[in-house]
C-alpha positions as CSV (number, residue, x, y, z in Angstrom):
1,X,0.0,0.0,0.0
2,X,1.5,3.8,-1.0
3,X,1.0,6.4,1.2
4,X,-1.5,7.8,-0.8
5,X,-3.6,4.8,-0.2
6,X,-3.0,4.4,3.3
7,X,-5.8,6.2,5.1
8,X,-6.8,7.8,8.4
9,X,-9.7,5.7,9.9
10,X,-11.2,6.0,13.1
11,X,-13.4,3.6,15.0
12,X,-16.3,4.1,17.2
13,X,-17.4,0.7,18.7
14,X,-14.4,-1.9,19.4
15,X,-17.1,-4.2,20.8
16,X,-16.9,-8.3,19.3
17,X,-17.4,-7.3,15.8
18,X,-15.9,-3.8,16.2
19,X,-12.0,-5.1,17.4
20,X,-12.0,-7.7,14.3
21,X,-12.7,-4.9,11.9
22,X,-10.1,-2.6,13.5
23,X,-7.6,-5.7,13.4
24,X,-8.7,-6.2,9.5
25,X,-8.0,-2.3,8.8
26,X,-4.9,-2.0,10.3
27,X,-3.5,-5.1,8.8
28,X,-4.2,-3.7,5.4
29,X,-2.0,-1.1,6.4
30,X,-4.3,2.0,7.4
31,X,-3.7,4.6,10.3
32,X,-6.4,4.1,12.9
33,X,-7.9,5.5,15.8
34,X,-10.4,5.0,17.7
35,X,-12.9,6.3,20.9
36,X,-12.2,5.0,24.6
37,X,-15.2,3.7,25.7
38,X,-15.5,0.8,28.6
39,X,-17.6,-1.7,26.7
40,X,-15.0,-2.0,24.4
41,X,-12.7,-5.2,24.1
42,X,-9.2,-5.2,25.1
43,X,-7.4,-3.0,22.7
44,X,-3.8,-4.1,23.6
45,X,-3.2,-5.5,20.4
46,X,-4.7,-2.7,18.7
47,X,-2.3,0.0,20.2
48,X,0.7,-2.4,20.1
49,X,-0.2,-2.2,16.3
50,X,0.1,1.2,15.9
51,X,-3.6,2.5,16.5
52,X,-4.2,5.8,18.8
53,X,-6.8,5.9,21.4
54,X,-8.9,9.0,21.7
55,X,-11.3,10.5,24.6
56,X,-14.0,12.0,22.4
57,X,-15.8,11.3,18.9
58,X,-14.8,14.8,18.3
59,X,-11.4,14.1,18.1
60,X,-11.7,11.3,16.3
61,X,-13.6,12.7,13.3
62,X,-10.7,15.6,13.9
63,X,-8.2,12.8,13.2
64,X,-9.7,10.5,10.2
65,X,-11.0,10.8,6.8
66,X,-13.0,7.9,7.1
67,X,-15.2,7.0,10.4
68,X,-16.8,3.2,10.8
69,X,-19.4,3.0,13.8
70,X,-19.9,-0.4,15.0
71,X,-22.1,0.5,18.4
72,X,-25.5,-1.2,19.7
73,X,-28.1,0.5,17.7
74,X,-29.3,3.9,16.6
75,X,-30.2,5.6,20.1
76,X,-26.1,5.0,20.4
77,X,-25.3,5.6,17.0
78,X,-27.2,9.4,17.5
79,X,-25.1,10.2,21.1
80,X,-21.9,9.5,19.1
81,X,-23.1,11.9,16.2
82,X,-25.2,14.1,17.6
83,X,-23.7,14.5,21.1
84,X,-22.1,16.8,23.0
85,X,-18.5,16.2,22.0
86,X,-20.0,14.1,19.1
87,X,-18.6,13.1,15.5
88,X,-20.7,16.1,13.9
89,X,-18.6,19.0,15.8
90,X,-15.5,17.6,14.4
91,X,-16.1,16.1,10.6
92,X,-13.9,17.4,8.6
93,X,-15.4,18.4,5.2
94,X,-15.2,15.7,2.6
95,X,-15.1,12.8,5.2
96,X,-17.5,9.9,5.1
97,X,-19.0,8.2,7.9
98,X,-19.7,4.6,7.7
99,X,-22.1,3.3,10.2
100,X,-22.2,-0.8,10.4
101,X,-24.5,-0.7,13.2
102,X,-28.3,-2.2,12.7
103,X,-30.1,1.0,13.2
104,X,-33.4,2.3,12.1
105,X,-33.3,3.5,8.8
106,X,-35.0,7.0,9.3
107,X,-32.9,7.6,12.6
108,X,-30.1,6.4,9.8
109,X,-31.5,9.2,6.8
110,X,-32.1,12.2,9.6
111,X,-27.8,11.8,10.9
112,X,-27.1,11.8,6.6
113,X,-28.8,15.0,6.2
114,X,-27.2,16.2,9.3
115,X,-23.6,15.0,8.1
116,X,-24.1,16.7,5.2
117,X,-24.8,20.2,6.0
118,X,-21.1,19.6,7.5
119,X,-19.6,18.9,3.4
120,X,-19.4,14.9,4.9
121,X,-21.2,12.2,3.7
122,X,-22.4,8.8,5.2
123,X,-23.1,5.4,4.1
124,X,-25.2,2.6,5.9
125,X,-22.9,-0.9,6.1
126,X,-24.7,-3.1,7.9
127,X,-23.1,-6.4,8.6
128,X,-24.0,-10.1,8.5
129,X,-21.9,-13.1,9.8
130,X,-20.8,-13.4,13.1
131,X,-17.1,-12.0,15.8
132,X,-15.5,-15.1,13.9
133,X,-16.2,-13.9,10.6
134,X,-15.1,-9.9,11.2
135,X,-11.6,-11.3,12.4
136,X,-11.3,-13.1,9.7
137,X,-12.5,-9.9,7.1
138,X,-14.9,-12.0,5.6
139,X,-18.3,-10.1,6.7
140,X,-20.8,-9.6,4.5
141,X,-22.4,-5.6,3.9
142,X,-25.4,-4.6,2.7
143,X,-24.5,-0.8,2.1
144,X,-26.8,1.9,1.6
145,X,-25.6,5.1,0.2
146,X,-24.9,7.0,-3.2
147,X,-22.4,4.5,-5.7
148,X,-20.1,7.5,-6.2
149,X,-19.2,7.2,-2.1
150,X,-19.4,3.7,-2.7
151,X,-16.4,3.3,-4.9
152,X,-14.4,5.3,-3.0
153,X,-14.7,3.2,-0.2
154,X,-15.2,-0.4,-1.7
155,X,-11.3,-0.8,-1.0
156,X,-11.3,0.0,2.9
157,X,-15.1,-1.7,3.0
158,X,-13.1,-4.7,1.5
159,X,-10.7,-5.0,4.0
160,X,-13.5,-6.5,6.8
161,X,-15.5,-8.0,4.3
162,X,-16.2,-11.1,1.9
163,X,-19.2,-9.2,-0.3
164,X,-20.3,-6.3,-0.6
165,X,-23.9,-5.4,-2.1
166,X,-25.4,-2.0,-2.8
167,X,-28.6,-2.4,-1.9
168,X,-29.6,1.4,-2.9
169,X,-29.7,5.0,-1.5
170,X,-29.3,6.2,2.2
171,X,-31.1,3.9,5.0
172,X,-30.8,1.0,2.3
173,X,-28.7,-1.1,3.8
174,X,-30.1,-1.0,7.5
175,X,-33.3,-1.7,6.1
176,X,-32.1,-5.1,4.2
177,X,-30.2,-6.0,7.5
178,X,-33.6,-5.6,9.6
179,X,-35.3,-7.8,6.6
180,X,-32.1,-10.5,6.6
181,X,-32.7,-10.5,10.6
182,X,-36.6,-10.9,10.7
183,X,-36.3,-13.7,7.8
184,X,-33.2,-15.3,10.0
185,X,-34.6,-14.7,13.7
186,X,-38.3,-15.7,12.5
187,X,-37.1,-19.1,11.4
188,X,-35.4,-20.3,14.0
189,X,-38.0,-18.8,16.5
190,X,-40.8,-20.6,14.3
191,X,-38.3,-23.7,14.6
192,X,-37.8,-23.6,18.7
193,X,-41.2,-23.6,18.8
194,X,-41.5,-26.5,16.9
195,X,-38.7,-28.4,18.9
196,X,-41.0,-27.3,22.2
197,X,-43.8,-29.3,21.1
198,X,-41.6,-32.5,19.6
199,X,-40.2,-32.5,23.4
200,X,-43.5,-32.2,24.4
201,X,-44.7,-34.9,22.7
202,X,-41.6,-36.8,23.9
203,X,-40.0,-37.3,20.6
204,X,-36.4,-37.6,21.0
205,X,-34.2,-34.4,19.4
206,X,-32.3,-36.4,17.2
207,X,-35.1,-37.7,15.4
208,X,-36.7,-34.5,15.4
209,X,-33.4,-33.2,13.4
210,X,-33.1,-35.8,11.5
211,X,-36.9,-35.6,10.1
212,X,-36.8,-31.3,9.2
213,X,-33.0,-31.9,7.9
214,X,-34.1,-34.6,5.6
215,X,-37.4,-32.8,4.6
216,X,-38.5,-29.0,3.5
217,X,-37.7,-27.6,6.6
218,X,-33.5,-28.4,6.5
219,X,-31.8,-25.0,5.7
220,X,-29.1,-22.6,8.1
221,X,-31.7,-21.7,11.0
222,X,-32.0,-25.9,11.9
223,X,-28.1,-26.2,11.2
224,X,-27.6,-23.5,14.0
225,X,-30.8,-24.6,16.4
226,X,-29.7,-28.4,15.5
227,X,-26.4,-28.3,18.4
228,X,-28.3,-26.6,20.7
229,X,-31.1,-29.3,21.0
230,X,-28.8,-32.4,20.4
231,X,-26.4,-31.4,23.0
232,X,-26.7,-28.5,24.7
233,X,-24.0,-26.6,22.2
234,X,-25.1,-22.8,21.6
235,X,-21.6,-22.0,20.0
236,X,-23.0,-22.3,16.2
237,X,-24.9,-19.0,17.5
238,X,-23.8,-17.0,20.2
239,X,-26.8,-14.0,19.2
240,X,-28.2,-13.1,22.1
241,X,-32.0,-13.2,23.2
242,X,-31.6,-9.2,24.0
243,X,-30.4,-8.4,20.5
244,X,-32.9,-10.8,18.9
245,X,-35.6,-8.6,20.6
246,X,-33.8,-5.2,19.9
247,X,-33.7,-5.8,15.9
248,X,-37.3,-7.0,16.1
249,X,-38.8,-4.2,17.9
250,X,-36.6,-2.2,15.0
251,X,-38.4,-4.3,12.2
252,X,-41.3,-3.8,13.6
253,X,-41.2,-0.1,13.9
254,X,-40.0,0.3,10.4
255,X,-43.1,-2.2,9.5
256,X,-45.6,0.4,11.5
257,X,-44.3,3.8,10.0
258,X,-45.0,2.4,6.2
259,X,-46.9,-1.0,5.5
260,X,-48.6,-1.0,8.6
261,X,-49.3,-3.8,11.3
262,X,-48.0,-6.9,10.1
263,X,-48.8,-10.3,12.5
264,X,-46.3,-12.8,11.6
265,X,-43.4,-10.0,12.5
266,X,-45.3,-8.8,15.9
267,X,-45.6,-12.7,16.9
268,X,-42.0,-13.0,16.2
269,X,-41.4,-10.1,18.9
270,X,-43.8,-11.2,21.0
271,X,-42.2,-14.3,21.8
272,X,-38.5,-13.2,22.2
273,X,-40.3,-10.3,24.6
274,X,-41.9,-13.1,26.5
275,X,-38.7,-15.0,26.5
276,X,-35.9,-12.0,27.6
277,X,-38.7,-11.3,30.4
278,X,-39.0,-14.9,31.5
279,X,-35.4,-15.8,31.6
280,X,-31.8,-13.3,30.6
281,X,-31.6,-11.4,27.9
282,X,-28.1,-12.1,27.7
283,X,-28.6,-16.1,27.0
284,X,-28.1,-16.9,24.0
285,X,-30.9,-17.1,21.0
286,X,-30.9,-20.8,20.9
287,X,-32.2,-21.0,24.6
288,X,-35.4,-20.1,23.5
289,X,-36.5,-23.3,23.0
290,X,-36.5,-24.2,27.1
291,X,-38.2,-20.7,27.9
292,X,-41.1,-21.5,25.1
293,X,-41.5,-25.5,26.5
294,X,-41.4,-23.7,30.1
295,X,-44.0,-21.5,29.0
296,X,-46.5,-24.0,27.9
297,X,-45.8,-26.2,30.5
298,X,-46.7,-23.4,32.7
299,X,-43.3,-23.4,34.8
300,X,-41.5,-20.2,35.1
301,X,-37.5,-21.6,34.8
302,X,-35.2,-20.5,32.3
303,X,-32.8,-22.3,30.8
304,X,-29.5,-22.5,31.6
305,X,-26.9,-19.9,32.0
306,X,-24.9,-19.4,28.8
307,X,-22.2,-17.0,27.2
308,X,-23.3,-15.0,24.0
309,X,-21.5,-13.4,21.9
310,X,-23.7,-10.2,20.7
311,X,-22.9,-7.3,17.8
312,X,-20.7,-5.2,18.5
């Protein structure tokens, strides 16, 4: 990489999925810096590499030409912009801002227009895949934002990811990511269910597994449930139930504010609700499938206590 390549990136967000993307960047051979925060991860490594630490967003948007957010949703992604201190007093005209979170997608147009009144400009790059996959730089991005700030980006973007699609203007690519998460979450809470009443019925779960893998129901939401319910194993997804719920109460306020009510998607969010206030949000997604049994059994235990690995 020439120096003319190399670039001045900062990073807000060093959480699970945040610290593999600032590994990815600086191993391509960027500048980076990023915000102090104490939910970040151990950033050792990251300093040891070269990478600056800085108190406020302000000064990191007064240090890089390129800023990626990688925080818990858009209530955080707004502080960080909008706040006192925030990303907006210090852009520097010409900068783009790169937000990865999943976010509401009018929260997501509203900070655009802001950013641009300040000469900056902003895509949406929200990510799919899991902590494993951002060390590795093989996420995926569904990016909305104008193809002109697109290309100018598509080499850093391809630093911390395996695809890239352009899904279409501003708010474009959080609204996919919501879609990707209500299609993903929906099936597997559809499946836990399912695996509720074959316990129930005391059907043993490798039959049960065995049946939907060999029949229309096999596909990547049974291949994750599937070690869970054989034994116990919630490492082929570490999503929690508390950001299961958070990215369906977000579909399902996008939902309200244009098609309207829609059932499947508020029965989806109904359960996890039922489930993060019956057992710990932080358990991870898998678990659901003891808090729904629990539930129709009419017991009030949760299942057991697990780690999760959540988005950064």
């Amino acid at each position: 990489m020439t120096d003319a390549e190399r670039l001045n990136v900062g990073l807000i967000g060093v959480g699970q999925m945040g610290h593999g993307i600032a590994a990815c960047i600086q191993r391509a051979g960027h500048r980076l810096c990023f915000l102090h925060h104490p939910n970040n991860q151990p950033t050792a490594d990251l300093t040891s590499a070269g990478a600056v630490g800085r108190e406020t967003a302000l000064e990191v948007a007064e240090h890089s030409e390129v800023i990626v957010i990688c925080v818990n949703g858009s209530a955080q992604v707004e502080e960080v912009v909008l706040g006192a201190a925030g990303l907006l007093e210090g852009l520097k005209p010409g900068a783009v801002v790169i937000d990865c979170t999943t976010a509401l997608p009018d929260s997501t147009r509203r900070l655009a227009q802001a950013i641009a009144m300040r000469g900056a400009r902003m895509l949406d790059a929200a990510m799919t895949r899991t902590p494993r996959e951002a060390a590795l730089g093989k996420l995926n991005l569904l990016i909305g934002g104008d193809s002109a700030t697109l290309a100018q980006c598509r080499p850093l973007l391809a630093c911390f990811a395996e695809t890239l699609t352009h899904a279409g203007p501003i708010g474009s690519g959080h609204q996919m990511k919501l879609i990707h998460n209500f299609a993903s979450i929906g099936s597997l809470v559809l499946l836990a269910e399912a695996a509720a009443v074959s316990r129930g019925a005391g059907i043993h779960a490798s039959v049960f597994v065995k049946i939907l893998g060999e029949g229309g129901a096999w596909g990547a939401a049974l291949e994750r449930l599937s070690p869970y319910l054989l034994e116990s194993d919630v490492s082929a997804l570490r999503f929690s139930l508390g950001n299961a719920l958070k990215d369906l109460s977000y579909y399902c306020t996008m939902l309200d504010q244009s098609l309207g009510n829609c059932a499947i998607a508020h029965a989806v969010h109904g359960t996890l609700k039922s489930a993060c206030a019956a057992g710990d949000a932080s358990l991870a997604l898998p678990t659901i499938v003891d808090l729904i049994e629990s539930r129709a059994r009419g017991h009030t235990v949760g299942p057991q206590s697990v780690t999760t690995q959540t988005e950064g």
